[in-house]
SERO-4910 file (N, C-alpha, C, O; in steps of 0.05 Angstrom, whole numbers):
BEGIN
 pado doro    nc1    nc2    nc3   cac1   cac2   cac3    cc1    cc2    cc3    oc1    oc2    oc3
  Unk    A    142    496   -732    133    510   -710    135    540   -714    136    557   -695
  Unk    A    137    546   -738    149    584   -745    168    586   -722    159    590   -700
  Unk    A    191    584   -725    202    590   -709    209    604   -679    223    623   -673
  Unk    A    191    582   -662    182    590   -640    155    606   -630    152    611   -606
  Unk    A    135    614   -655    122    634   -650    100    629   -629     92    640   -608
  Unk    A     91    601   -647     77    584   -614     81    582   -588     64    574   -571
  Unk    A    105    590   -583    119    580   -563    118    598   -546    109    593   -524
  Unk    A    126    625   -551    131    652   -548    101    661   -538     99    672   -516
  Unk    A     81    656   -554     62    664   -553     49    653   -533     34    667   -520
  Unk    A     53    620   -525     36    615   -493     50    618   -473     40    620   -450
  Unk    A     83    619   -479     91    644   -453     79    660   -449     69    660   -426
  Unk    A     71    685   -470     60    707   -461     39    709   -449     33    725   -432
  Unk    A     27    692   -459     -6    687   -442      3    674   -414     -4    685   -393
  Unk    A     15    657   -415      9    652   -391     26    671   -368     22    669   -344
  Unk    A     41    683   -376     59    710   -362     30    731   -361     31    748   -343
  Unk    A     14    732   -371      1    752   -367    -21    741   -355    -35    759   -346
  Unk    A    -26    731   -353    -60    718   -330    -35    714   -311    -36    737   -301
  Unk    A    -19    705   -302     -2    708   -276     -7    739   -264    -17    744   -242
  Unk    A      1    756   -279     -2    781   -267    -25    796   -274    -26    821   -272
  Unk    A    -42    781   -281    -72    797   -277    -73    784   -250    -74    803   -235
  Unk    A    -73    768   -240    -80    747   -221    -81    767   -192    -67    787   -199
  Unk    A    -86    769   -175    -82    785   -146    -70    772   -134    -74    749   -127
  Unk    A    -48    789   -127    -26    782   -104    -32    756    -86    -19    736    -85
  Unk    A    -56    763    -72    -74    742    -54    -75    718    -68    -63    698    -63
  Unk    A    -89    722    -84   -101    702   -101    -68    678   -112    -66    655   -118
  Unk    A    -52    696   -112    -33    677   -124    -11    662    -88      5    643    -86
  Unk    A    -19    675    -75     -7    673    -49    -22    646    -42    -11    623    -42
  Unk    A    -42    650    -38    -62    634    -26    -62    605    -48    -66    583    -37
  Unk    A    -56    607    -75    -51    580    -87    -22    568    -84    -16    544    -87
  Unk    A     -7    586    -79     22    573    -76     22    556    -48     27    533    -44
  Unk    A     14    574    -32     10    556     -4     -4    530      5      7    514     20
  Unk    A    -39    526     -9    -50    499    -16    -40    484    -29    -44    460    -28
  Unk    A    -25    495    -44     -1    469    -62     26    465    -43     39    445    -47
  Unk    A     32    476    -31     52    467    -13     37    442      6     44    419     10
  Unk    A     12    458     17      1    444     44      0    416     29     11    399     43
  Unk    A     -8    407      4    -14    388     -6      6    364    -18      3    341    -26
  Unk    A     27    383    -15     57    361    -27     64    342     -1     60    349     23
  Unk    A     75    321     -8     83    294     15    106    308     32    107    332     29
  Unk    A    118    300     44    144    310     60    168    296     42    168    274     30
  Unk    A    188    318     43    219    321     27    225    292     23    232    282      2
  Unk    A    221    275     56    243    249     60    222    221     34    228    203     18
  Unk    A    200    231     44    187    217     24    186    213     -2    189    192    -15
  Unk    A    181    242     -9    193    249    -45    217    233    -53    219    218    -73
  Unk    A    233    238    -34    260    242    -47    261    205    -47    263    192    -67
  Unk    A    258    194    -21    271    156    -14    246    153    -14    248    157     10
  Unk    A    221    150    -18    202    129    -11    198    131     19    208    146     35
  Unk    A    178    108     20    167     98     54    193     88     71    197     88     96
  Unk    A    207     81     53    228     61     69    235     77     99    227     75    122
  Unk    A    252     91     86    271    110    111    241    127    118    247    137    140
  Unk    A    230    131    115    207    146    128    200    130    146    186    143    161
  Unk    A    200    100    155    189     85    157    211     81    189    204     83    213
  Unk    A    239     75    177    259     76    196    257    101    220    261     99    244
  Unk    A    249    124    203    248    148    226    238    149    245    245    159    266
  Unk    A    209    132    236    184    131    255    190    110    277    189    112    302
  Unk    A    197     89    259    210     64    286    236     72    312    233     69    336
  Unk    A    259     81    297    279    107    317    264    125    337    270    126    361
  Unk    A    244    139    324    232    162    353    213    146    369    207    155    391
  Unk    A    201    123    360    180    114    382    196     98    394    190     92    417
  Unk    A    221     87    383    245     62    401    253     88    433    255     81    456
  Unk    A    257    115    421    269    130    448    249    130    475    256    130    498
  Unk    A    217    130    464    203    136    489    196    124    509    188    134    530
  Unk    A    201     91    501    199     68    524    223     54    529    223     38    547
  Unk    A    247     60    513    270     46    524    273     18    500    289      0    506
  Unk    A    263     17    486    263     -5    466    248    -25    475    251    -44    459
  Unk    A    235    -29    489    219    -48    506    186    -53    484    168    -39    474
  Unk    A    192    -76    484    160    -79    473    143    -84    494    155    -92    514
  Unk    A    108    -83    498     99    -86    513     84   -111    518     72   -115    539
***
C-alpha cells in the first residue's frame, strides 16, 4: 500500500470536496439524513420494546379497557 499513500491521499480528497461544499449545501444533507434514520429505541432493541411503548401509552387513554 506505499505506506499509507493511498490512504492519505483519499482522505485528502475527500477533506477537500467537504469544504468546497457550501455551508447550506452540507447543512441541508446532514439534516435529510437525520429526517431519514429510524428512532434511537428502534436502532438500538428492535420492534420489540418499541412495540411495548406503543401498547403502555394507548393502555393510559381508556383505562385498560378493551372495547
Amino acid at each position: 500500500m506505499k505506506g499509507g499513500a493511498d490512504y492519505v491521499k483519499f482522505v485528502t480528497e475527500r477533506f477537500v470536496s467537504y469544504m468546497e461544499t457550501p455551508a447550506e449545501t452540507r447543512k441541508l444533507t446532514r439534516t435529510s439524513a437525520k429526517a431519514q434514520r429510524e428512532p434511537w429505541l428502534t436502532r438500538w432493541f428492535g420492534w420489540g420494546p418499541a412495540g411495548l411503548m406503543i401498547w403502555w401509552r394507548g393502555k393510559g387513554r381508556d383505562g385498560g379497557r378493551q372495547r
